[in-house]
C-alpha atoms as an extended CHARMM CRD file, in Angstrom:
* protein
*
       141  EXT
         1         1  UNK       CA             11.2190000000      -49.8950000000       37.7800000000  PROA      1               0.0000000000
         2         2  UNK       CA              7.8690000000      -50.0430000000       40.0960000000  PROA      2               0.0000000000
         3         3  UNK       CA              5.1840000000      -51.6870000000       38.6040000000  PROA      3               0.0000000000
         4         4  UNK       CA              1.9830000000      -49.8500000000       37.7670000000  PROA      4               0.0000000000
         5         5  UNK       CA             -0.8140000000      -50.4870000000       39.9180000000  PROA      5               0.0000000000
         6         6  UNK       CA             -4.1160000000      -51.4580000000       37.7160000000  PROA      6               0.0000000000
         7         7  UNK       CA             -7.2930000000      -49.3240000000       38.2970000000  PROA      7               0.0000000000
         8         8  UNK       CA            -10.0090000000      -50.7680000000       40.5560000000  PROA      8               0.0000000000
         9         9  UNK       CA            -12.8150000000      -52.2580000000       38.5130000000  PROA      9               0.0000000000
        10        10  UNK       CA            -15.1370000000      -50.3690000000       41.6110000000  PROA      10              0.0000000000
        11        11  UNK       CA            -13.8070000000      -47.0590000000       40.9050000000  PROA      11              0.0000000000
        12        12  UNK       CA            -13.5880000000      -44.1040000000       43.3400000000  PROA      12              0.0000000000
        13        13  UNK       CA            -15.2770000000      -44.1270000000       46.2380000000  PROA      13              0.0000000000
        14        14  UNK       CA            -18.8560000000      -43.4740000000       46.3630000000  PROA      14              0.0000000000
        15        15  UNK       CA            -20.1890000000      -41.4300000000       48.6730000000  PROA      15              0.0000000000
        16        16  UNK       CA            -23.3270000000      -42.3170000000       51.1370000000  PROA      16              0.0000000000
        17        17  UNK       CA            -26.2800000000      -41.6860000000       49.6430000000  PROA      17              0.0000000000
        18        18  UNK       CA            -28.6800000000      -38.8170000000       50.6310000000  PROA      18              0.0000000000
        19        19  UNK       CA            -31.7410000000      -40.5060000000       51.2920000000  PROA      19              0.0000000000
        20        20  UNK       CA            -33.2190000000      -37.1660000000       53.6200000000  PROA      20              0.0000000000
        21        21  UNK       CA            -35.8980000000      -36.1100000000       51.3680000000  PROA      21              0.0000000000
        22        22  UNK       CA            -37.2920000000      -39.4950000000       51.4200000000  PROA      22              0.0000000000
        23        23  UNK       CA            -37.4250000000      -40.2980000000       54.6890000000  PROA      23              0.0000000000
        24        24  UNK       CA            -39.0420000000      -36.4190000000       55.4770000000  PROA      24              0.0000000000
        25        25  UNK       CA            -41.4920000000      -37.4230000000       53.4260000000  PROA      25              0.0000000000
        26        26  UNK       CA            -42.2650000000      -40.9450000000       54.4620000000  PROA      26              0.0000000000
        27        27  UNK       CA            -42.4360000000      -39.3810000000       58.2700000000  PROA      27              0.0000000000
        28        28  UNK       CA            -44.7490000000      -37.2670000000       57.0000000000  PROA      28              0.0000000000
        29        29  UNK       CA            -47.2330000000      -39.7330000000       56.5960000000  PROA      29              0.0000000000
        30        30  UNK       CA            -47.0500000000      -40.5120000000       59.8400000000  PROA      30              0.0000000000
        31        31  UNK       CA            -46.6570000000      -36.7460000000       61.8260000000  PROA      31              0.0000000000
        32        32  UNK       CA            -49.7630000000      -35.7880000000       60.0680000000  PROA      32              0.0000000000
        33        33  UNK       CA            -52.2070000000      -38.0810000000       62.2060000000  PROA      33              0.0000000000
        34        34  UNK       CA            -50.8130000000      -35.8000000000       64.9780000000  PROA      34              0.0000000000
        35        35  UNK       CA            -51.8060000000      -36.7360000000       68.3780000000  PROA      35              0.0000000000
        36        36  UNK       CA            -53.2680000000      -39.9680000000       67.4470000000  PROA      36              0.0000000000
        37        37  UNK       CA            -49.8820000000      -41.6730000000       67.4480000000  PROA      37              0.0000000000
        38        38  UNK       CA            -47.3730000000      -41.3020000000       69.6580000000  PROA      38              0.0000000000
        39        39  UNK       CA            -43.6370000000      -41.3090000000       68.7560000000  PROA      39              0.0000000000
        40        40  UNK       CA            -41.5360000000      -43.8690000000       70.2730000000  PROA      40              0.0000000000
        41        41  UNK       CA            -37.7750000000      -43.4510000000       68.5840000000  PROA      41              0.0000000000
        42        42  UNK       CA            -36.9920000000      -40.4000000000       67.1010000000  PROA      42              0.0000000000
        43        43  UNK       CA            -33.0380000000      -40.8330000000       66.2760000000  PROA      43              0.0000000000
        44        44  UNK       CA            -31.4470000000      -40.0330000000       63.1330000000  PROA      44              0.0000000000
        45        45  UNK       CA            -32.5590000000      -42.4450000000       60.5190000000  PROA      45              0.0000000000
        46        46  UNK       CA            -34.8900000000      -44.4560000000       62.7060000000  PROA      46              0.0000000000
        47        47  UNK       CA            -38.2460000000      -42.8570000000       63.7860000000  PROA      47              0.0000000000
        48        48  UNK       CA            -41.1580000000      -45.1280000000       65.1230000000  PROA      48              0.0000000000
        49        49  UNK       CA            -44.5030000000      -44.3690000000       66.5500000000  PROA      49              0.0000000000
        50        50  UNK       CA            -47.1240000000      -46.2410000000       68.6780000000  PROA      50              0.0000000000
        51        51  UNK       CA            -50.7680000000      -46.0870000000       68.8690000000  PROA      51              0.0000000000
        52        52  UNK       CA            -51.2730000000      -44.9100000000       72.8020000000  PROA      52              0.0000000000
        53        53  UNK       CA            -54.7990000000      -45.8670000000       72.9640000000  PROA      53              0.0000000000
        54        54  UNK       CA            -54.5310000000      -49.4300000000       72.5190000000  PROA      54              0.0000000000
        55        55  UNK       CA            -52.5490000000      -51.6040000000       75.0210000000  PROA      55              0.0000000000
        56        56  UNK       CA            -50.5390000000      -54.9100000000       74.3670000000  PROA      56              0.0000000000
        57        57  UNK       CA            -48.9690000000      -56.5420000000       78.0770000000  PROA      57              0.0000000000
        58        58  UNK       CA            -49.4720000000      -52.5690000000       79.5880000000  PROA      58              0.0000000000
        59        59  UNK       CA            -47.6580000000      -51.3480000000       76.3760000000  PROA      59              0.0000000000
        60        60  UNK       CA            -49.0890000000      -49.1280000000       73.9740000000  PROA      60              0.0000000000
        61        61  UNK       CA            -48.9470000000      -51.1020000000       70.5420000000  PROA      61              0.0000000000
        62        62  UNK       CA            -46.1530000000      -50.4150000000       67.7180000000  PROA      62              0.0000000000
        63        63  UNK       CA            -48.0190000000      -48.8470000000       64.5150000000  PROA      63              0.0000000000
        64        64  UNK       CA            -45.6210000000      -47.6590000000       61.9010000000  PROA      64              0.0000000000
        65        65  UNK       CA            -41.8720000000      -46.6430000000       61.1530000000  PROA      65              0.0000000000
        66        66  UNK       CA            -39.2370000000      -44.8980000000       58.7590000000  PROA      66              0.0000000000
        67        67  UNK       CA            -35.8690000000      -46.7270000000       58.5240000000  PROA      67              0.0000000000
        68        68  UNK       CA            -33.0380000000      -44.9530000000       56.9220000000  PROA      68              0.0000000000
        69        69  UNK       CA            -30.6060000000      -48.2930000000       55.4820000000  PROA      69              0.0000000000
        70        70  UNK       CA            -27.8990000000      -48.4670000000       53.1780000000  PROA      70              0.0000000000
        71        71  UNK       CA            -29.8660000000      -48.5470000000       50.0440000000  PROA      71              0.0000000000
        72        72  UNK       CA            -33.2060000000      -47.3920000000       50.6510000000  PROA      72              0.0000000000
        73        73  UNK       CA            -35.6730000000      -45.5170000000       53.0530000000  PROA      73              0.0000000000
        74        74  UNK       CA            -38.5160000000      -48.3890000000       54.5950000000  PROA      74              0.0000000000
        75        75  UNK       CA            -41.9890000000      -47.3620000000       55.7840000000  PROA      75              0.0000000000
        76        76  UNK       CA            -42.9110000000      -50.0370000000       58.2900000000  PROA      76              0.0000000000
        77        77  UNK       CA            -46.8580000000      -50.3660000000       58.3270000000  PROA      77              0.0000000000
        78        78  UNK       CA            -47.9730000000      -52.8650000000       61.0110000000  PROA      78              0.0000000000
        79        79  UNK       CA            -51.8090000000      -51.9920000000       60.3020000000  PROA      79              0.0000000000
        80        80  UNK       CA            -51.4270000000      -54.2970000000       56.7690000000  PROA      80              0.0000000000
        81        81  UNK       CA            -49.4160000000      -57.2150000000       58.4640000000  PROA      81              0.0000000000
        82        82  UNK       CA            -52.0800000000      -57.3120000000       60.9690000000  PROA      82              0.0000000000
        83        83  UNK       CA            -55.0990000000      -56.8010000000       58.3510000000  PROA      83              0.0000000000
        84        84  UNK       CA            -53.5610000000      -57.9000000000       55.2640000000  PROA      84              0.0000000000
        85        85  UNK       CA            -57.4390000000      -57.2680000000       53.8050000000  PROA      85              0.0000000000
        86        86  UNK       CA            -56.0390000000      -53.8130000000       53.2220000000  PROA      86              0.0000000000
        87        87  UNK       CA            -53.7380000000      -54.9270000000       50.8700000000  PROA      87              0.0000000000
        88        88  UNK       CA            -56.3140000000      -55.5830000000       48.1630000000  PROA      88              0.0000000000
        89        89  UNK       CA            -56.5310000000      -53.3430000000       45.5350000000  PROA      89              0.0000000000
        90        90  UNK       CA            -52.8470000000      -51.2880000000       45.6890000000  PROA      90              0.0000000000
        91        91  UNK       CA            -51.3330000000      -50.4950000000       42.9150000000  PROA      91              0.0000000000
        92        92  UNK       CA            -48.7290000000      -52.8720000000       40.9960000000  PROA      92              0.0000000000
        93        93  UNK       CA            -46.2130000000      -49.7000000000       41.7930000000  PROA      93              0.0000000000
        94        94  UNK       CA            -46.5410000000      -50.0930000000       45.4910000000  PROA      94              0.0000000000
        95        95  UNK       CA            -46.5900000000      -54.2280000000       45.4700000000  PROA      95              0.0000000000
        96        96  UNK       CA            -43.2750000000      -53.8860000000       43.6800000000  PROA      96              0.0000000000
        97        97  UNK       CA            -41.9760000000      -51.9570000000       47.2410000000  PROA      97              0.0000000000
        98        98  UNK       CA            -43.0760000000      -54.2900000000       49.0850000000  PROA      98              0.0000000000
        99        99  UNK       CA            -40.5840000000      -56.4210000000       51.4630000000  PROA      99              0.0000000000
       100       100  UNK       CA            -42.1490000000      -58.7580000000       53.0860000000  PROA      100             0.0000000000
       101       101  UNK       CA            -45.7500000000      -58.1700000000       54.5280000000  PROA      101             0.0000000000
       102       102  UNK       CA            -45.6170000000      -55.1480000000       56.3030000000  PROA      102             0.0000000000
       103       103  UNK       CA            -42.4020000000      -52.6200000000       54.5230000000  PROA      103             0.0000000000
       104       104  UNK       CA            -42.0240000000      -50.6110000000       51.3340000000  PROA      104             0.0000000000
       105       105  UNK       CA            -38.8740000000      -49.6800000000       50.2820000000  PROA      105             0.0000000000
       106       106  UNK       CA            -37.6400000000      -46.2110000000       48.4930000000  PROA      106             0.0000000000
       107       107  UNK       CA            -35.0950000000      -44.4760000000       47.0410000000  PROA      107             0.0000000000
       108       108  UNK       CA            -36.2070000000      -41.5770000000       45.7540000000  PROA      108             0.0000000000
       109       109  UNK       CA            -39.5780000000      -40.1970000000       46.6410000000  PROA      109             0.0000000000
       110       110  UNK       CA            -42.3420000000      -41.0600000000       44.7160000000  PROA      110             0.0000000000
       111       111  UNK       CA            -45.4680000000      -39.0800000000       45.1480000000  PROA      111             0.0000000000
       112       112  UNK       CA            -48.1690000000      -41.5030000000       43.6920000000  PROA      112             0.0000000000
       113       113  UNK       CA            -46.6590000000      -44.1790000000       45.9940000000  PROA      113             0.0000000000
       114       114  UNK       CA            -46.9930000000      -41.9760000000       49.2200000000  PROA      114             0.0000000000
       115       115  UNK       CA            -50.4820000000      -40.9110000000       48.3960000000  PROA      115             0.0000000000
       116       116  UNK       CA            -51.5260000000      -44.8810000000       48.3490000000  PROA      116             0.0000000000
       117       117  UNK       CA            -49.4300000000      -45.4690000000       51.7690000000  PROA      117             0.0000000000
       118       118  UNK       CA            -50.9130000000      -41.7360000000       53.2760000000  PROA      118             0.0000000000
       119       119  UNK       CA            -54.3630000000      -43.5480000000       52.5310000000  PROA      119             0.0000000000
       120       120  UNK       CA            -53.4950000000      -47.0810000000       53.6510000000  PROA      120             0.0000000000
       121       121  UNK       CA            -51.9320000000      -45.6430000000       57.2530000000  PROA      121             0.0000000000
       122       122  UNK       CA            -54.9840000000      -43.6030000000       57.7400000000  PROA      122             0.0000000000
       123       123  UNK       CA            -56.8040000000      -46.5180000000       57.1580000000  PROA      123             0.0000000000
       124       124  UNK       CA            -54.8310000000      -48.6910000000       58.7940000000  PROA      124             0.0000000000
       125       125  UNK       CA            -55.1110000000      -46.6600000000       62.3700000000  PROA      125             0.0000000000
       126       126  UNK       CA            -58.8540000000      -46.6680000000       61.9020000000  PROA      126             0.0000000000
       127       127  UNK       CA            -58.5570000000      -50.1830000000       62.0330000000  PROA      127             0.0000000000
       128       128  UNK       CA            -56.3080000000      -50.2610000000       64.7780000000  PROA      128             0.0000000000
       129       129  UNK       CA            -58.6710000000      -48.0410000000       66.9130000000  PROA      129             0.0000000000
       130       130  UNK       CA            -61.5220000000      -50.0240000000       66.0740000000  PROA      130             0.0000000000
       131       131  UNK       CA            -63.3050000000      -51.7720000000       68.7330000000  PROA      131             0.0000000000
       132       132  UNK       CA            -62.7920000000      -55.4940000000       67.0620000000  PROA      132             0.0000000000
       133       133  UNK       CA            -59.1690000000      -54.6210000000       66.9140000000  PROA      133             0.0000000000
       134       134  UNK       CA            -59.1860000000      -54.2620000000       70.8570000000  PROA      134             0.0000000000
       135       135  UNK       CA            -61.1580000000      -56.8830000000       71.7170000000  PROA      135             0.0000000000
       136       136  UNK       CA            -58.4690000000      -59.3330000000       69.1810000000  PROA      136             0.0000000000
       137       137  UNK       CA            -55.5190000000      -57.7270000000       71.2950000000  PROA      137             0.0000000000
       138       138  UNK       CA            -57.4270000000      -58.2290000000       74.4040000000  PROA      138             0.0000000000
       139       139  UNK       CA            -58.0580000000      -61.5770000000       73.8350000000  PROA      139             0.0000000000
       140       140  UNK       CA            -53.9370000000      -62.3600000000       73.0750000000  PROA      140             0.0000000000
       141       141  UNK       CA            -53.0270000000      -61.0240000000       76.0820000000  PROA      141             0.0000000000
């Protein structure tokens, strides 16, 4: 008599999950600053822009990204690793997203939590455009 195979402790297989209304949303952010940026991936699951206006080495300097992983949607935001000053003041919800000093993870959208990083990335590419921000890139290169 065949022996009866035991159930997996994992049970069925899950399927991927759906993470599209997230990272709309989180792109969002970005596509409304219109021509300031300039995109510089635009694949499935991995969209990045530049700011064209200010030069690193003859290359226009990364800004922000959405990152579609396995678990969660990440808004990249290079304007608070590079001015962490900006930090100051977000909310505990956002802090809790954060992933080291420049992404916030999601998986599900959360509309407070986009508000605060719609106002940080505007204010983060007024920093970048600002004439002290040039001069600090001009004086790496």
């Amino acid at each position: 008599m065949p022996v009866a195979k035991k159930a997996s402790k994992k049970g069925p297989a899950t399927k991927a999950k759906d993470f599209g209304a997230v990272s709309t949303a989180l792109r969002q952010i970005l596509d409304d600053h219109g021509k300031q940026l300039a995109v510089h991936t635009d694949k499935a699951g991995n969209y990045h822009t530049t700011v064209p206006s200010v030069l690193h080495r003859g290359k226009p300097i990364y800004f922000a990204g959405v990152r579609t992983g396995k678990n969660y949607v990440s808004f990249h935001l290079m304007a608070v690793y590079c001015a962490p000053e900006l930090l100051k003041g977000i909310s505990p919800e956002l802090k809790k997203r954060m992933q080291g000093k420049s992404c916030f993870n999601f998986k599900a959208v959360d509309h407070d939590c986009f508000t605060e990083l719609r106002r940080l990335t505007a204010v983060g590419l007024k920093k970048f455009k600002s004439e002290e921000f040039r001069r600090n890139i001009e004086a790496m290169q």
